[in-house]
N, C-alpha and C positions, 0 to 999 in steps of 0.2 A: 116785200116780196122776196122769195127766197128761189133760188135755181139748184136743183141737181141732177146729176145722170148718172147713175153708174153699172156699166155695160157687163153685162156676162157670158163666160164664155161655158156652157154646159156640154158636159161629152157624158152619153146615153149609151153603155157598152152593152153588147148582149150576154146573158150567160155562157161564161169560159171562153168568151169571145168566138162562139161558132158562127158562123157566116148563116144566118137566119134570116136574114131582110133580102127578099130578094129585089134584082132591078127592078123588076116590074110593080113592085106595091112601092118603091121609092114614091112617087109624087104621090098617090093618097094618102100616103102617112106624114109626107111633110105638110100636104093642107091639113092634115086633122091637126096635127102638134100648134101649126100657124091660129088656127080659129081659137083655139084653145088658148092661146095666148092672147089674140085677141079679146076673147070673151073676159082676160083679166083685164083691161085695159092696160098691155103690157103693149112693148114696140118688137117688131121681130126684123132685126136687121139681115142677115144671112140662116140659111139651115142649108146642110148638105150630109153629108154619108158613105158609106159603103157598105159592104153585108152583115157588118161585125161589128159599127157604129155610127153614131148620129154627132153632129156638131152644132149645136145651136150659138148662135148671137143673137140677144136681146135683154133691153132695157124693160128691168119689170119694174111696173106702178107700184109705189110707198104703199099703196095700200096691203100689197101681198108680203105676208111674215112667212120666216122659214121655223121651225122648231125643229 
C-alpha cells in the first residue's frame, strides 16, 4: 500500500487583473469551482478571492494529468 498527498495552491487571475468577479457571484462561483473538483474525485481544502483573483487549496486525485 502506498500513501500520498500533494496539496496545491492554485491562483486564477483575471485578464490584466481588472476586478471582474464581483462580491456578490463570489459564493456561486466558488460552489461551481468546489463541484467541479469534486466531480474529479479531488479534495478542496480552502477557496477564497477577491475581484481580481481566486485562491484555490486542494489535493487533486492521481487520476488527473496536467499536459
Amino acid at each position: 500500500m502506498s500513501y500520498r498527498q500533494i496539496l496545491y495552491h492554485i491562483v486564477f487571475a483575471t485578464k490584466y487583473r481588472h476586478a471582474t468577479i464581483p462580491e456578490e457571484h463570489c459564493d456561486a462561483l466558488y460552489k461551481y469551482i468546489w463541484n467541479v473538483i469534486k466531480n474529479k474525485r479531488s479534495v478542496l481544502y480552502r477557496i477564497n478571492g477577491v475581484e481580481n483573483h481566486i485562491h484555490i487549496l486542494t489535493d487533486i486525485h492521481p487520476s488527473i494529468f496536467f499536459s
